[in-house]
N, C-alpha and C positions, 0 to 999 in steps of 0.2 A: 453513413451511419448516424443515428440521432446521439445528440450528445445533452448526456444530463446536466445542467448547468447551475450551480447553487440559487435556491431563492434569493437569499439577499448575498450579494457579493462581498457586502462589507462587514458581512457576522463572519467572517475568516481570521485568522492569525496564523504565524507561525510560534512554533515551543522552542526558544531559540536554546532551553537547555538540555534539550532533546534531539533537537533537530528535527523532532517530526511537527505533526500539522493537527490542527485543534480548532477549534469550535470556541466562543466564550460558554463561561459556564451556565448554561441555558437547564433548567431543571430536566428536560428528558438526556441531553449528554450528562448529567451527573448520573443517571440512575442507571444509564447504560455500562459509563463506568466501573458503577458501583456492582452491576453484573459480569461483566469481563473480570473484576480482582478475583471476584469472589470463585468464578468457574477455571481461573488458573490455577487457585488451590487447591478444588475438588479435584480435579481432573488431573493433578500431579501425580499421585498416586497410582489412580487404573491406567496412566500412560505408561508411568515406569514400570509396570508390572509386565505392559504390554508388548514394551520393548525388551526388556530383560528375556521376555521368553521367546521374543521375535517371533511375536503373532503372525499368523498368514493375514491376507488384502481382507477377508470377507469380516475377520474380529475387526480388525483396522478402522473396515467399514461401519460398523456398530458402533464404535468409541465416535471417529468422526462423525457421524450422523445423531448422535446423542450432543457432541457439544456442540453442533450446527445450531440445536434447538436451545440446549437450556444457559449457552453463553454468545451465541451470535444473534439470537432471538428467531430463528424460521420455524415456525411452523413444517415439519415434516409432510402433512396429509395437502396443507394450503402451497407449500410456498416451494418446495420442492417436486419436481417429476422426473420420473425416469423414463417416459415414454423416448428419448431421444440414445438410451441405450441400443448399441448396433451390433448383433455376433460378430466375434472377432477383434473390437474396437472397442476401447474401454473407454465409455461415457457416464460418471454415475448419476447423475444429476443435472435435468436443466433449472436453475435458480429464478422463481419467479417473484416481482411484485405488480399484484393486480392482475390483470390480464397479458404481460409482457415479459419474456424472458429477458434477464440483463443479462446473465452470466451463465455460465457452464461449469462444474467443478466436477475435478476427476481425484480421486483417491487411489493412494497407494499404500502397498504394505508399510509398516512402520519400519523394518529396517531397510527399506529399500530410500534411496539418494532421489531428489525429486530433479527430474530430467527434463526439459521444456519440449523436448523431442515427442515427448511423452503426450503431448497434449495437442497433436495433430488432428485427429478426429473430433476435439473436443471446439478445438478453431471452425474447423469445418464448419461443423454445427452454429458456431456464434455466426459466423461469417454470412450463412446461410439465415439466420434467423435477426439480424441487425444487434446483438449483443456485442459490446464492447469491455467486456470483462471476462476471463479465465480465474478460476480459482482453486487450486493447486493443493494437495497437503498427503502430508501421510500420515496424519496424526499428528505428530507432535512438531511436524513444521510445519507452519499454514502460510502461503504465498497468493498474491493478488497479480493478473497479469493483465495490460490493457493491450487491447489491439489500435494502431494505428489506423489501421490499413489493411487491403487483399495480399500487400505484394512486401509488407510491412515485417519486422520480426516482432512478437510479443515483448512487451517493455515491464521487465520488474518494478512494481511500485511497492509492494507490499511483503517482508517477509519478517517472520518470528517462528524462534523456537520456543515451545510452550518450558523445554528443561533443560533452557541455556541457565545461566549461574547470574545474567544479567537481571536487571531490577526489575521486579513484575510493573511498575508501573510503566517502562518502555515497551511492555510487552500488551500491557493496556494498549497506550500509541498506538499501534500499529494496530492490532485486532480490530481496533472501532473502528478501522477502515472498512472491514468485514461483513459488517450488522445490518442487515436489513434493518434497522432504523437509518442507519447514515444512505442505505440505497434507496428508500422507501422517498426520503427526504430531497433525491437528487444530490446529493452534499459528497456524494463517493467522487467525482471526477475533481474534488481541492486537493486531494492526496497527486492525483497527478501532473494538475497545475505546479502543486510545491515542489513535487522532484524534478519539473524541468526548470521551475526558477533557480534550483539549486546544483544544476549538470552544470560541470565547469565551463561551457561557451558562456551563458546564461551570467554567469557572475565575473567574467573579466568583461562583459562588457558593462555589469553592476560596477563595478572596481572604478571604470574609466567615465563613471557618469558626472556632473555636474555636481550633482548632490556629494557624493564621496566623496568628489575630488575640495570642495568647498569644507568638509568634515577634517579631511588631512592637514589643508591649510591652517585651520585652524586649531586644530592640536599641533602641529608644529610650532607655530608663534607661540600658543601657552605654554610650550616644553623647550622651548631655546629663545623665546622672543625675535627668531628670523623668518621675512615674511616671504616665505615663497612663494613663486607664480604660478599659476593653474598649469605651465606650460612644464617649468620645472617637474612639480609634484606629476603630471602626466608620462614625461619620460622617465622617471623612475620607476614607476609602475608596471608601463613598458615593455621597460628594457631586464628589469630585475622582477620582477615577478611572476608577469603574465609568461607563460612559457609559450615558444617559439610556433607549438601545434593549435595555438588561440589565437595565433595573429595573423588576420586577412590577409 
């Protein structure tokens, strides 16, 4: 599968008080931004409403398909198609930029639990068409799922509830993963780079590198003045931290 690959490699960071993954501030990420706060607050209301009354899939669908456009930025008429909907198989949307599908997104009722199971037909389709993104929601949870592979499970990178009690600005985070500006841009596959920098293989071998190990040392000596060895400070790490399912 073709793999989108950021322009510049070095315009990434991580948000290390977040833990999610960001962009410097570049005037189109501020205004995208500044469209995500503003459609978490619109949309608080007709979700709650919509959940309260445990709307059927098809209102669901009118809520999700309204904040596709006026908070993820798609174009509904451009940028969305449904010709990849199959009887029997619930596909709502294949996600276009340009002439190329990247993604597939399927929609569920808002009270219904979003199920991975759930998006077998929706894989199909990507699988079949070289897309390497799933995009998931029932409204008021919105999830992003990357494919691997044929033989691969779909990998969570992305998930937010639009009426968890958590700070909209983490709920920003995540959403710009979403936007056709970050897919338009190529810049959607840093969100999956950062979650596998951040899977726990990935950071006990960060933990045991040179550079860390050279960080430890040296806050050791300024916090006891004793000058441990690289070999030291490595078997502590080891033995006492790295748990037993990390070690080769």
């Amino acid at each position: 599968m073709h793999e989108m690959e950021p322009k510049d490699s070095n315009a990434t960071q991580v948000l290390t008080r977040t833990g999610e993954f960001a962009f410097p501030g570049e005037s189109w990420e501020v205004s995208v931004r500044e469209r995500l706060h503003g459609a978490v607050a619109r949309f608080a209301g007709p979700l709650t409403d919509l959940v309260d009354r445990d709307a059927n899939e098809g209102d669901t669908r009118i809520l999700a398909t309204d904040f596709l456009g006026e908070a993820l930025g798609y174009d509904k008429y451009n940028d969305l198609t449904t010709e990849y909907q199959t009887k029997g198989e619930s596909v709502d949307y294949g996600v276009r930029i340009g002439d190329r599908i990247v993604a597939f997104l399927e929609i569920k009722r808002c009270g219904q639990e979003l199920d991975v199971r759930s998006l077998r037909q929706a894989r199909t389709h990507a699988e079949e068409q070289g897309a390497e993104w799933l995009l998931f929601t029932n409204g008021r949870e919105w999830r992003s799922y990357h494919l691997p592979g044929a033989d691969v499970s779909p990998r969570l990178i992305v998930q937010v509830d639009l009426l968890s009690e958590g700070d909209v600005a983490d709920k920003v985070h995540g959403l710009f993963y979403l936007t056709k500006d970050v897919f338009e841009r190529g810049l959607v596959d840093v969100a999956r780079k950062g979650r596998e920098a951040l899977a726990p293989p990935s950071l006990a071998g960060i933990l045991q590198s040179e550079a860390v190990v050279s960080a430890v040392r040296s806050e050791v000596r300024r916090a006891t003045s004793y000058s441990a060895t690289s070999d030291e400070i490595l078997r502590s790490i080891r033995e006492g931290i790295i748990p037993p399912s990390l070690k080769p």
